[in-house]
N, CA, C and O atoms as CSV, one atom per row, in Angstrom:
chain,resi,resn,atom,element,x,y,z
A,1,UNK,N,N,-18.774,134.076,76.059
A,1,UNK,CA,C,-18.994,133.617,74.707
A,1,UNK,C,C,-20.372,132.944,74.627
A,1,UNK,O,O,-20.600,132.214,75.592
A,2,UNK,N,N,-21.345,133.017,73.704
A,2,UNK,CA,C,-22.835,132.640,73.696
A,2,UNK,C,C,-22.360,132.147,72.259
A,2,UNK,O,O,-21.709,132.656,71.347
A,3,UNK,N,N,-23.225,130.449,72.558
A,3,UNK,CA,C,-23.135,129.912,70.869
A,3,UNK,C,C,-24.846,129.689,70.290
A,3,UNK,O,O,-25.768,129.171,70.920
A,4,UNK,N,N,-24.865,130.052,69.420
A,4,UNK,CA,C,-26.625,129.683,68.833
A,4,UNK,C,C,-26.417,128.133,68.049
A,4,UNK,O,O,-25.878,127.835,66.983
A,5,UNK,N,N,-26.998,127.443,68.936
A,5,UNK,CA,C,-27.391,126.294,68.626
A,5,UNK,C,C,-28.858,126.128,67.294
A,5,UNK,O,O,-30.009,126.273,67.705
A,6,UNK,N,N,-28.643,125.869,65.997
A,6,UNK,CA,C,-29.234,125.985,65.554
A,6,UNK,C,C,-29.494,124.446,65.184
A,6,UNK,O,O,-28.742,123.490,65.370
A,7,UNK,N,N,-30.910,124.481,64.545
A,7,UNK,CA,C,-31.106,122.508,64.292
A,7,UNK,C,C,-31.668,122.581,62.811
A,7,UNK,O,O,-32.468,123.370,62.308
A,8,UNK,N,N,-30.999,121.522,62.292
A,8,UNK,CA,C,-30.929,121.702,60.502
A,8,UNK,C,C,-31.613,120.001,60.453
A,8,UNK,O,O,-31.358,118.856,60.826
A,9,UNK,N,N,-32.594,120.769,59.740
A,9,UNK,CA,C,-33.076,119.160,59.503
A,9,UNK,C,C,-33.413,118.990,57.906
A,9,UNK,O,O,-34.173,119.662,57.210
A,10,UNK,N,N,-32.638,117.929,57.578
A,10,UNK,CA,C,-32.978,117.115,56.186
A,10,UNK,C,C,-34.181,117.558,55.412
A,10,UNK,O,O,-35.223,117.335,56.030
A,11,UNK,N,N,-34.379,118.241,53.989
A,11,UNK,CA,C,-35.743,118.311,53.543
A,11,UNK,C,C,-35.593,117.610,52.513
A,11,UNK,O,O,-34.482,117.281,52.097
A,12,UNK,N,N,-36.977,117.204,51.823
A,12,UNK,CA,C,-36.959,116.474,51.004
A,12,UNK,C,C,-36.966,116.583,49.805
A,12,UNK,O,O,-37.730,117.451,49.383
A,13,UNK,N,N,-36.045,115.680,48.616
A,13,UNK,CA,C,-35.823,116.256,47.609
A,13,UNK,C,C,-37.253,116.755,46.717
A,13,UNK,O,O,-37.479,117.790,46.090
A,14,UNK,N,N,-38.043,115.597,46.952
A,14,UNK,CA,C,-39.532,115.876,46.109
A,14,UNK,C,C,-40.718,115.487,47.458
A,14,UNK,O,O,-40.826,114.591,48.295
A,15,UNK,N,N,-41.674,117.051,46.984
A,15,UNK,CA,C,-42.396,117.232,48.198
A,15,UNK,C,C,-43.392,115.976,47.717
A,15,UNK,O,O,-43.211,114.988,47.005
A,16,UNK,N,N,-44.687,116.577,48.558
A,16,UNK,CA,C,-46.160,115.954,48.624
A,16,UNK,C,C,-46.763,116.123,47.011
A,16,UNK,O,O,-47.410,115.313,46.347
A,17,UNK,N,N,-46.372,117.253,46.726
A,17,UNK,CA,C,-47.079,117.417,45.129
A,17,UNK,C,C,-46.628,116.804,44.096
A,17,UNK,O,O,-47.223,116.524,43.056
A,18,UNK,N,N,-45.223,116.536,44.496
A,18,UNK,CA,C,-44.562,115.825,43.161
A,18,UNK,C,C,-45.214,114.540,42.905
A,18,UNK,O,O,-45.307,114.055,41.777
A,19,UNK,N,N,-45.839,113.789,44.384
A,19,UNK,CA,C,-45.956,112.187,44.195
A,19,UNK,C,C,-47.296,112.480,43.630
A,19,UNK,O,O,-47.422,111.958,42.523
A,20,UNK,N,N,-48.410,113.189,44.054
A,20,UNK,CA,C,-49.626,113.663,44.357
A,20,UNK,C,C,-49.382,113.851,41.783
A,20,UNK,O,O,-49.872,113.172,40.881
A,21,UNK,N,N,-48.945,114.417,41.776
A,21,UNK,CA,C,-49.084,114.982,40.135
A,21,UNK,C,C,-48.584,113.359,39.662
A,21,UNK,O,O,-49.323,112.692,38.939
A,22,UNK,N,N,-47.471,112.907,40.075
A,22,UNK,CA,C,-47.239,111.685,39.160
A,22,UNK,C,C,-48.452,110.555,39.132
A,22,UNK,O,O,-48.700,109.904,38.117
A,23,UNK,N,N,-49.381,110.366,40.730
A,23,UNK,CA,C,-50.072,109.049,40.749
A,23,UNK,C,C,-51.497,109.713,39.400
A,23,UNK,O,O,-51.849,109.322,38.287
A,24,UNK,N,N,-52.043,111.169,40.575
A,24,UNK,CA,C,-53.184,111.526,39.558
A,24,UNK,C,C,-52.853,111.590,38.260
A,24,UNK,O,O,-53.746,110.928,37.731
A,25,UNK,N,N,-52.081,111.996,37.343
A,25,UNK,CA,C,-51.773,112.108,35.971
A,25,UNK,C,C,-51.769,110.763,35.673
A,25,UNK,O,O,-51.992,110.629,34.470
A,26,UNK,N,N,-51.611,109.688,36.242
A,26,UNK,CA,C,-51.342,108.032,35.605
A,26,UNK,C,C,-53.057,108.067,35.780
A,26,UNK,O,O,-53.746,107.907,34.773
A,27,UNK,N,N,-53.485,108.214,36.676
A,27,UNK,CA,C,-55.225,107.851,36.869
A,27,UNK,C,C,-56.100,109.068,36.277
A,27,UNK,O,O,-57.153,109.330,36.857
A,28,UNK,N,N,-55.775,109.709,35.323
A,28,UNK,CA,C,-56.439,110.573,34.848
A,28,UNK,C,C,-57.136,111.368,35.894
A,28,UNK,O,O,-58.359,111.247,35.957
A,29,UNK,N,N,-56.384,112.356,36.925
A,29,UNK,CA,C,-57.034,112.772,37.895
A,29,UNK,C,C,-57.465,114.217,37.669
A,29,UNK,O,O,-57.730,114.560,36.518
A,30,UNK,N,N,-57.558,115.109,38.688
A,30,UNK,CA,C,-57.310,116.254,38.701
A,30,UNK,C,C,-56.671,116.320,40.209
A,30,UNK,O,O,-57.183,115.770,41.184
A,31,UNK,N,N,-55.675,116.954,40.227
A,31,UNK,CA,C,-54.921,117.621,41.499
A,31,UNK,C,C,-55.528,119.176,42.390
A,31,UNK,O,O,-55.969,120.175,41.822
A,32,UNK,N,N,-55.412,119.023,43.566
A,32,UNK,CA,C,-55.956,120.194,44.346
A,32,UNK,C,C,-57.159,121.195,44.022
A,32,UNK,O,O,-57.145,122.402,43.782
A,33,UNK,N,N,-58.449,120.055,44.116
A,33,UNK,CA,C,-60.067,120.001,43.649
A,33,UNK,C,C,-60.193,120.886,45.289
A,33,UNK,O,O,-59.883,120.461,46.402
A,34,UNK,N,N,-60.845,122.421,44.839
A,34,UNK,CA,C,-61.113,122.864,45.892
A,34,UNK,C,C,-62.522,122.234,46.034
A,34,UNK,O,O,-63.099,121.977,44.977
A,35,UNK,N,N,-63.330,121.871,47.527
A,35,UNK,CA,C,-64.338,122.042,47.926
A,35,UNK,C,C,-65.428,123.177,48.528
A,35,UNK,O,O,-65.172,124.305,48.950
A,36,UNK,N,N,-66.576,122.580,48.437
A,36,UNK,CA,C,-67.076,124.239,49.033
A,36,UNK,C,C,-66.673,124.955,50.300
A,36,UNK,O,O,-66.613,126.181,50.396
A,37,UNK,N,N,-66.281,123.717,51.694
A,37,UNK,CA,C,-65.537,124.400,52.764
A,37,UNK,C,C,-64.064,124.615,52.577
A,37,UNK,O,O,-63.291,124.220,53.450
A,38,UNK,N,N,-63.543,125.325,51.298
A,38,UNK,CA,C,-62.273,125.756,50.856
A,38,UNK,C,C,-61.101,124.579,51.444
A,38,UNK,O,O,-59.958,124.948,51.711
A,39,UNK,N,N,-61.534,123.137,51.607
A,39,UNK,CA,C,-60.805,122.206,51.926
A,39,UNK,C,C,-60.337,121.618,50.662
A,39,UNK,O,O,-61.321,121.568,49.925
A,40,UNK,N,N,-58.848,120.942,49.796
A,40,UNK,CA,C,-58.631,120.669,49.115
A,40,UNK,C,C,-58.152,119.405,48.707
A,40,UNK,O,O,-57.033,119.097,49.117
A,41,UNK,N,N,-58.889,118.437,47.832
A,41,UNK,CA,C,-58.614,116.940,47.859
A,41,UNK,C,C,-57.223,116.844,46.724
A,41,UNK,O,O,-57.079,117.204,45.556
A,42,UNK,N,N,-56.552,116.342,47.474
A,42,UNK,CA,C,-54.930,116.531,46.272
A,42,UNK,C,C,-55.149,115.223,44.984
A,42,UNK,O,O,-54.342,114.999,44.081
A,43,UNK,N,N,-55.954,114.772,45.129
A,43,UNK,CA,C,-56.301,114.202,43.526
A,43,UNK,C,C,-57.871,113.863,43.707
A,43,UNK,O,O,-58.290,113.423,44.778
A,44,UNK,N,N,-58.384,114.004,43.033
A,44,UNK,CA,C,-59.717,113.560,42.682
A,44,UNK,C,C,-59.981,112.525,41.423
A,44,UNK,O,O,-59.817,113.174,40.389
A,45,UNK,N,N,-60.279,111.347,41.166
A,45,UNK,CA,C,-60.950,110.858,40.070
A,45,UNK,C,C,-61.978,110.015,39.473
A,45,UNK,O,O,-62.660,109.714,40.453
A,46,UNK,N,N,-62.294,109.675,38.857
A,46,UNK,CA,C,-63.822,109.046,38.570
A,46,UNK,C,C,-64.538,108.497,40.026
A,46,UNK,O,O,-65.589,108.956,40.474
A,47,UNK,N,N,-63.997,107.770,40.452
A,47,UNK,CA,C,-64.121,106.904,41.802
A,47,UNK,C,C,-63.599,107.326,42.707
A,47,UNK,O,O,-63.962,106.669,43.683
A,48,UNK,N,N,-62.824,108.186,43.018
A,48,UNK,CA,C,-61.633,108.110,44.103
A,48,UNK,C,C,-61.681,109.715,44.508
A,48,UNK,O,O,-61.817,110.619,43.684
A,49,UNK,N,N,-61.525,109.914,46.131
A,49,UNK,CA,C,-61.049,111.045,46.397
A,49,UNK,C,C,-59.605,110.755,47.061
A,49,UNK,O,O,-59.637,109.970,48.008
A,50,UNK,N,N,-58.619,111.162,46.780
A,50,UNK,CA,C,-57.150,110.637,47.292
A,50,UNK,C,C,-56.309,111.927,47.889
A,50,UNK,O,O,-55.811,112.941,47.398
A,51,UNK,N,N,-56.419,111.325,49.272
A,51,UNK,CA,C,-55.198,111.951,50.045
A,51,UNK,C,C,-54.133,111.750,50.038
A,51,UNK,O,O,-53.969,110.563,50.319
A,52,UNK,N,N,-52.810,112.466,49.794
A,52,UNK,CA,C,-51.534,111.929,49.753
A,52,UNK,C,C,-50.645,112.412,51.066
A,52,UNK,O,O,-50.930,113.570,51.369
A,53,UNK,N,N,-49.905,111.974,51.695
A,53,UNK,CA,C,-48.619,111.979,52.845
A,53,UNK,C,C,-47.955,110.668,52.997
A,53,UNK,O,O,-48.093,109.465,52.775
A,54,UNK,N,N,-46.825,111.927,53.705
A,54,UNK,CA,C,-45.335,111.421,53.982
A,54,UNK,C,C,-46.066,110.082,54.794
A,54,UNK,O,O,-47.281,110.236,54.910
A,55,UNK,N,N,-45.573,108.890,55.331
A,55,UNK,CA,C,-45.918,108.015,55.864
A,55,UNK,C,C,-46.008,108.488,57.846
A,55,UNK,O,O,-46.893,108.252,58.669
A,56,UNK,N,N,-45.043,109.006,57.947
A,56,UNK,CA,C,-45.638,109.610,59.654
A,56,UNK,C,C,-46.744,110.544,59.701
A,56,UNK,O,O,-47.181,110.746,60.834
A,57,UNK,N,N,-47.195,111.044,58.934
A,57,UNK,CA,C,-48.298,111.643,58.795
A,57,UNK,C,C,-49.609,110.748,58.696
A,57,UNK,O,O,-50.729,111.206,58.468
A,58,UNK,N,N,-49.332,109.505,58.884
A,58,UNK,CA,C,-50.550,108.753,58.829
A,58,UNK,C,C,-51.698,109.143,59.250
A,58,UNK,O,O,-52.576,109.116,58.387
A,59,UNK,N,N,-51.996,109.487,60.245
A,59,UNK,CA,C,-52.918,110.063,61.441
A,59,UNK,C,C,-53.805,110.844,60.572
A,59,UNK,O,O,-54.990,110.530,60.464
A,60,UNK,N,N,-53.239,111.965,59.872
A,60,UNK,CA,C,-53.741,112.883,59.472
A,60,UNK,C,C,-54.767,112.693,57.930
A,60,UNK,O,O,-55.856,113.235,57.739
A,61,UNK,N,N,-54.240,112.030,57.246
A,61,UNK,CA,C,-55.137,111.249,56.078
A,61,UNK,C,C,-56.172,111.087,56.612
A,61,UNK,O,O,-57.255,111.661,56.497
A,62,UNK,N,N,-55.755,110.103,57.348
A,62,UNK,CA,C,-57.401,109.230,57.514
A,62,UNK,C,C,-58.573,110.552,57.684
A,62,UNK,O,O,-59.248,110.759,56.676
A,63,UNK,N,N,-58.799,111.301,58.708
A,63,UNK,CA,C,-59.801,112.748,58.616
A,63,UNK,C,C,-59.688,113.025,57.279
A,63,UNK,O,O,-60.616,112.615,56.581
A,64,UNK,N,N,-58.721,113.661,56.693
A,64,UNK,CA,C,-59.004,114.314,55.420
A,64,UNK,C,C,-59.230,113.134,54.247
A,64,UNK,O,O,-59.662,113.639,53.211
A,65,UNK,N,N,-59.129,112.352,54.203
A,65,UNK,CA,C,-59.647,110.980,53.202
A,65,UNK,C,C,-61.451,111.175,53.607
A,65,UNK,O,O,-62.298,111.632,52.839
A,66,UNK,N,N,-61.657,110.737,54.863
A,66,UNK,CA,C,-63.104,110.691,54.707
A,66,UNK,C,C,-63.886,111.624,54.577
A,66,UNK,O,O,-64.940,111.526,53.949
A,67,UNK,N,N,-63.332,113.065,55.372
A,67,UNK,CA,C,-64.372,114.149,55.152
A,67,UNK,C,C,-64.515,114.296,53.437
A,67,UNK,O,O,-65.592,114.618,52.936
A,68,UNK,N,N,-63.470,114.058,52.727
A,68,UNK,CA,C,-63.301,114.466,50.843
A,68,UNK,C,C,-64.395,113.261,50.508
A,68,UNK,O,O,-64.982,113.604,49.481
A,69,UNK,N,N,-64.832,112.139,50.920
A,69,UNK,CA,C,-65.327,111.076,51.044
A,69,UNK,C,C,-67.016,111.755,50.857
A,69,UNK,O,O,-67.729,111.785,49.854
A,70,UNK,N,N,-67.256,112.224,52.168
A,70,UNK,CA,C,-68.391,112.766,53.041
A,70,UNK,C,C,-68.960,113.897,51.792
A,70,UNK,O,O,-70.084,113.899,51.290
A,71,UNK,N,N,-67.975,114.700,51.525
A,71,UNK,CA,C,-68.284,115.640,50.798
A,71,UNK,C,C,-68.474,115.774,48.889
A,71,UNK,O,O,-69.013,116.661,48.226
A,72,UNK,N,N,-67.858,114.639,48.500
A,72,UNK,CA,C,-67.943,114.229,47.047
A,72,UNK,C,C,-69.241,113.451,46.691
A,72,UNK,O,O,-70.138,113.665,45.875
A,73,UNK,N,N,-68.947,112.201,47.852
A,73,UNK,CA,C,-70.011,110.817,47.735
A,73,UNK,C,C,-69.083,109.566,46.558
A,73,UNK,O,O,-69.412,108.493,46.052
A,74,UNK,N,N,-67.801,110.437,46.512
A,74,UNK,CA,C,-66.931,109.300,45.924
A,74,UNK,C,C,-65.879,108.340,47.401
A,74,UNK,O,O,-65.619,108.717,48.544
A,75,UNK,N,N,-65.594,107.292,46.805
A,75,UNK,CA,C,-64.631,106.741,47.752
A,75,UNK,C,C,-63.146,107.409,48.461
A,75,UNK,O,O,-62.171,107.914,47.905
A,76,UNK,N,N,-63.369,107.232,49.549
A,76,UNK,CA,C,-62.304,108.068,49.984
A,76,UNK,C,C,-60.616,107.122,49.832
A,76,UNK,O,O,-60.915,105.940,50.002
A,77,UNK,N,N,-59.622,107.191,49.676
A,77,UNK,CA,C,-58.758,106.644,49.660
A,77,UNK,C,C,-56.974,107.487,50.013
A,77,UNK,O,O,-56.535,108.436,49.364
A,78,UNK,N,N,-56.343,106.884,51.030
A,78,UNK,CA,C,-54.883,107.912,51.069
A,78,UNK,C,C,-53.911,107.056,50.535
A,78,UNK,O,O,-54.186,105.884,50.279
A,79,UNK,N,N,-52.782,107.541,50.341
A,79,UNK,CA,C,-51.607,106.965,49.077
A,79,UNK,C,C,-51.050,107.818,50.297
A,79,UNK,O,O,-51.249,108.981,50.649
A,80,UNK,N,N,-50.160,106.634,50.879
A,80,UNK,CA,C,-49.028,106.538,51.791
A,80,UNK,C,C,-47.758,106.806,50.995
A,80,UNK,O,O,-47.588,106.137,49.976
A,81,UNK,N,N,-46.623,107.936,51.434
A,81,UNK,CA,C,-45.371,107.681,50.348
A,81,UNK,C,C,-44.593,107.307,51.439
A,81,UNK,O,O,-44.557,107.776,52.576
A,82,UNK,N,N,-43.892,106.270,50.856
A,82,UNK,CA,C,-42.974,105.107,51.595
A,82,UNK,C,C,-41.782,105.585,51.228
A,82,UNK,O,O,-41.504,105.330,50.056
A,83,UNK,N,N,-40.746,106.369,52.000
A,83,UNK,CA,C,-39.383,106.679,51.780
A,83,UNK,C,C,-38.967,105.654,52.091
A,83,UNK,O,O,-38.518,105.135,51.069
A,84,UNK,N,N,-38.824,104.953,53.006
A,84,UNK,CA,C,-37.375,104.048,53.663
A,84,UNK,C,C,-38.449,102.783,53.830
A,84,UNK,O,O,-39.650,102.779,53.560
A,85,UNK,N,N,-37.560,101.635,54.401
A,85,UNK,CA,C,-38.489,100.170,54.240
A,85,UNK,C,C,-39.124,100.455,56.265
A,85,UNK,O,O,-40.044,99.825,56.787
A,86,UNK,N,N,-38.175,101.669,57.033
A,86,UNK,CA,C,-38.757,100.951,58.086
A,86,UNK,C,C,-40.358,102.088,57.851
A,86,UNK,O,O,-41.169,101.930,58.763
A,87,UNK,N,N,-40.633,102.761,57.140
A,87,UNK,CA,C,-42.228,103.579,56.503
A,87,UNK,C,C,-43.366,102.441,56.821
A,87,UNK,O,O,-44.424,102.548,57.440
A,88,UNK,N,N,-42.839,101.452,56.255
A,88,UNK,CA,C,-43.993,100.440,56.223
A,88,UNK,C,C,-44.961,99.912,57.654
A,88,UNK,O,O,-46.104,99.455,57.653
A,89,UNK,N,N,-43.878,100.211,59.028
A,89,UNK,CA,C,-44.370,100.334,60.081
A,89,UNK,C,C,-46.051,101.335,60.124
A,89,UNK,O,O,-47.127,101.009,60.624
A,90,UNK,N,N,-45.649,102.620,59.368
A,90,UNK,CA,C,-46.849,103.068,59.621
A,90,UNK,C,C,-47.840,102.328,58.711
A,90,UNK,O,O,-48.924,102.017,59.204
A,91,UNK,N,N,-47.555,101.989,57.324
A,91,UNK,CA,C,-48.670,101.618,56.420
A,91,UNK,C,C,-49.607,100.341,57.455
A,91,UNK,O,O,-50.794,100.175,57.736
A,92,UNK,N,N,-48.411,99.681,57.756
A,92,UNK,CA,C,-49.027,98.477,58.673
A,92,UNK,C,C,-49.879,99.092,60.330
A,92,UNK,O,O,-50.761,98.577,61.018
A,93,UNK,N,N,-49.278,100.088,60.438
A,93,UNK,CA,C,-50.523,100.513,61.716
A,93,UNK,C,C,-51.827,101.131,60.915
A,93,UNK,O,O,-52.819,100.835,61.580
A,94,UNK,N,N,-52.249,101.969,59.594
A,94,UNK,CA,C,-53.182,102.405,59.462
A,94,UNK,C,C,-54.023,101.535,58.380
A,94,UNK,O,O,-55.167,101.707,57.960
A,95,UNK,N,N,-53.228,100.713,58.130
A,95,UNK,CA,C,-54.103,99.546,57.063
A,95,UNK,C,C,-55.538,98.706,57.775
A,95,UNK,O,O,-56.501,98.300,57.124
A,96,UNK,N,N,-55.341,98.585,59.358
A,96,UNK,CA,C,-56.662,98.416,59.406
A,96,UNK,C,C,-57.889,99.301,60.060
A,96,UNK,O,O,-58.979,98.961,60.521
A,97,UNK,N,N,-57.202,100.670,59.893
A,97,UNK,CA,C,-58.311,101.915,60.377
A,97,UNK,C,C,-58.855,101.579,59.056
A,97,UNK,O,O,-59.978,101.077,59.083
A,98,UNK,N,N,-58.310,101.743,57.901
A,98,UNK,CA,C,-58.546,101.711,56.215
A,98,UNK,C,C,-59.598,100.761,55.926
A,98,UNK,O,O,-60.516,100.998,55.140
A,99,UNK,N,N,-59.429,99.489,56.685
A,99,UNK,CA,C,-60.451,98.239,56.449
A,99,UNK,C,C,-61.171,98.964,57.232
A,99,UNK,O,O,-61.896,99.543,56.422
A,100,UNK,N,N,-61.555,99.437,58.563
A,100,UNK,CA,C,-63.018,99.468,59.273
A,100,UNK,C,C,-64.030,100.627,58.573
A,100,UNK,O,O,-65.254,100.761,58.545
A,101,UNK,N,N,-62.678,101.543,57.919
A,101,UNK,CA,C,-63.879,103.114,57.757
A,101,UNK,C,C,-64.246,102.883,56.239
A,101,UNK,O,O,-64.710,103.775,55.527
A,102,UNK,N,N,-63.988,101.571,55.810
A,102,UNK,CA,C,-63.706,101.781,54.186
A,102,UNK,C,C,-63.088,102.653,53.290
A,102,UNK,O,O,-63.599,103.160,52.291
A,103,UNK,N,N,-61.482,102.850,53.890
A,103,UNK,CA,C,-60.580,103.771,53.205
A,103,UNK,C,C,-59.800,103.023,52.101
A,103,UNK,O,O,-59.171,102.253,52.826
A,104,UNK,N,N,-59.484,102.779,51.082
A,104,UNK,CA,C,-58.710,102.208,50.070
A,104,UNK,C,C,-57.094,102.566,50.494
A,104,UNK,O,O,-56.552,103.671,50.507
A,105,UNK,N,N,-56.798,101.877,50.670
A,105,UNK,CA,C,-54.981,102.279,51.133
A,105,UNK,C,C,-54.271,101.690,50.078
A,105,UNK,O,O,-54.422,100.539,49.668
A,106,UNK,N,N,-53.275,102.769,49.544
A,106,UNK,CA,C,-52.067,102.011,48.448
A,106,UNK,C,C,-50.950,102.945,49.044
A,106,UNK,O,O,-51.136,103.897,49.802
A,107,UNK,N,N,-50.102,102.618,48.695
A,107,UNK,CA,C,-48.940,103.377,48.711
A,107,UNK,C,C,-47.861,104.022,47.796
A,107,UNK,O,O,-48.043,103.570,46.665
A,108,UNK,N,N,-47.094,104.657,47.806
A,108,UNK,CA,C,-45.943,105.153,46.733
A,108,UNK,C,C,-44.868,104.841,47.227
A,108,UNK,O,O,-44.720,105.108,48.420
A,109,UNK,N,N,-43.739,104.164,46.482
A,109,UNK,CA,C,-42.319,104.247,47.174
A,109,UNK,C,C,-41.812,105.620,46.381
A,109,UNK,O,O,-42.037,106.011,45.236
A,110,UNK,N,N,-40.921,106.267,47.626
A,110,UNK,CA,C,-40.592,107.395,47.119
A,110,UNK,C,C,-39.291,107.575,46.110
A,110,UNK,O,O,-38.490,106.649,45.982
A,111,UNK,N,N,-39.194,108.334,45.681
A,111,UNK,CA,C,-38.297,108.592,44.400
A,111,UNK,C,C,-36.579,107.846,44.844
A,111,UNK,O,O,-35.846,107.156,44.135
A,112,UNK,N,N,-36.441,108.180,45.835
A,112,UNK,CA,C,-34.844,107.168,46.633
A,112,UNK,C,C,-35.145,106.388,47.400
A,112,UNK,O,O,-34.495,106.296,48.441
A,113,UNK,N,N,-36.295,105.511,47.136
A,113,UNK,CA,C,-36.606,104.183,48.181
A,113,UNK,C,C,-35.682,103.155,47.727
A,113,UNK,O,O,-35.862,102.594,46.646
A,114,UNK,N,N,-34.671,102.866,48.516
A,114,UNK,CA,C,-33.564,101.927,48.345
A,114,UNK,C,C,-34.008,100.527,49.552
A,114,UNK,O,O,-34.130,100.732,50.760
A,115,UNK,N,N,-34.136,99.591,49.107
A,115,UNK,CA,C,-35.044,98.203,49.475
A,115,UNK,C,C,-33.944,98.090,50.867
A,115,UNK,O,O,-34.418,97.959,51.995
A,116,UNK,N,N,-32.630,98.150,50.664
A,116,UNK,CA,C,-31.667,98.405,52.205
A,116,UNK,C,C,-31.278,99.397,52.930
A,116,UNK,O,O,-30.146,99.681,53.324
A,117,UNK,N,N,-32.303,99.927,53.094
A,117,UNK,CA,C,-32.823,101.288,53.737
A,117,UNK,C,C,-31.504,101.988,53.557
A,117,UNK,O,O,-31.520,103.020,54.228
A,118,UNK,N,N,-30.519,101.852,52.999
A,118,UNK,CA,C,-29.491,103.306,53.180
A,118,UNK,C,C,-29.752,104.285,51.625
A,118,UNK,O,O,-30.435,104.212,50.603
A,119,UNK,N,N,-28.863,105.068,52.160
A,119,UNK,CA,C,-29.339,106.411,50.996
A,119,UNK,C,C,-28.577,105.646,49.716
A,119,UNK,O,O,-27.732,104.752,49.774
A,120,UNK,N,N,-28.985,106.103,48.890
A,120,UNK,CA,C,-28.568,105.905,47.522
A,120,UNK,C,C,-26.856,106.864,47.353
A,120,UNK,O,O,-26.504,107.849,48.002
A,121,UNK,N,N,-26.192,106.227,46.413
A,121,UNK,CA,C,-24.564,106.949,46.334
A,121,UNK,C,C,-25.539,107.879,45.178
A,121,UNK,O,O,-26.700,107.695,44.814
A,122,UNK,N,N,-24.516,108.959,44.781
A,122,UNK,CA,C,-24.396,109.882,43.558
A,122,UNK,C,C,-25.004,108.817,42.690
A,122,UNK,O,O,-26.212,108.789,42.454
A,123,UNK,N,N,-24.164,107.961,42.229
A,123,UNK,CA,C,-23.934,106.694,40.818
A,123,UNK,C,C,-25.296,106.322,40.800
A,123,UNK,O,O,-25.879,106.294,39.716
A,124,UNK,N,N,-25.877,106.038,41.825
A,124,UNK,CA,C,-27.426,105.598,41.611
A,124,UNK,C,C,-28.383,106.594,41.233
A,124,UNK,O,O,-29.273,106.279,40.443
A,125,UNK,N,N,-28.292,108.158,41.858
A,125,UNK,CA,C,-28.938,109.202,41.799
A,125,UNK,C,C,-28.519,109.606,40.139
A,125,UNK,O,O,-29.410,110.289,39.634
A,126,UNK,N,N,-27.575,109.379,39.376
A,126,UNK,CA,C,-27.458,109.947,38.209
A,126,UNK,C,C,-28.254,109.314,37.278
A,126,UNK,O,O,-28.881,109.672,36.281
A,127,UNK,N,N,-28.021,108.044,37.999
A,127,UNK,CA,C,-28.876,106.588,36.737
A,127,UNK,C,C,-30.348,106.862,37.045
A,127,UNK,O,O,-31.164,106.502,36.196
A,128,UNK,N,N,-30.618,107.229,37.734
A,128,UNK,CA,C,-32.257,107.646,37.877
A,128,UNK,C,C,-32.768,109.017,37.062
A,128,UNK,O,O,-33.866,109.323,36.596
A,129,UNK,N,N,-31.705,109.583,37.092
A,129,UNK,CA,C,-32.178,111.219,36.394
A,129,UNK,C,C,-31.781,110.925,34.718
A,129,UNK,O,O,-32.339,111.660,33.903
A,130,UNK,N,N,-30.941,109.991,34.260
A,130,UNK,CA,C,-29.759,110.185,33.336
A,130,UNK,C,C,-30.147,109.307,31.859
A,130,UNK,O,O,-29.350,109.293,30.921
């Protein structure tokens, strides 16, 4: 008898674009500004070039914040999305790469950020949509 072990992992209800359209549309942005090396800044606006990711993705902002930086001559800045309270671990490790390279760091709590890190019931998920 052979069993296929398969691994199912959790996806998320609202991706990178959903947070990425709600912050730029409040800041009068534009979303996914191609550049000339076909690299794409997920909001652009007056001042700001803004990278958006999941919070373990920290690492990866910071490069794409400054090269959009390098390549505009606007300020580079990433918008951390904070699912759960223990997220903040990363904001707090890349908040002072942010101070040395002059990156602007803010964050998003994500659409089910519940302040006692457990998931939200149905009853809460309806009152949010409802």
């Amino acid at each position: 008898m052979v069993l296929n072990c398969i691994s199912v992992h959790a996806s998320r209800l609202f991706n990178e674009a959903y947070y990425q359209n709600e912050w730029c549309n409040k800041w009068n942005g534009q979303t996914e500004v191609i550049l000339n090396d076909n690299t794409r800044i997920d909001c652009e606006t007056k001042n700001y070039v803004a990278e958006f990711d999941f919070a373990k993705k920290w690492a990866e902002a910071i490069g794409q914040s400054l090269h959009y930086g390098r390549m505009t001559g606007k300020k580079p800045a990433i918008i951390l999305i904070i699912e759960k309270p223990s997220d903040f671990k990363y904001f707090n490790r890349i908040k002072p790469l942010c101070k040395e390279h002059g990156i602007t760091l803010w964050y998003m709590k994500g659409v089910f950020y519940n302040s006692k890190g457990k998931p939200l019931i149905l009853k809460d998920i309806k009152k949010h949509f409802i």
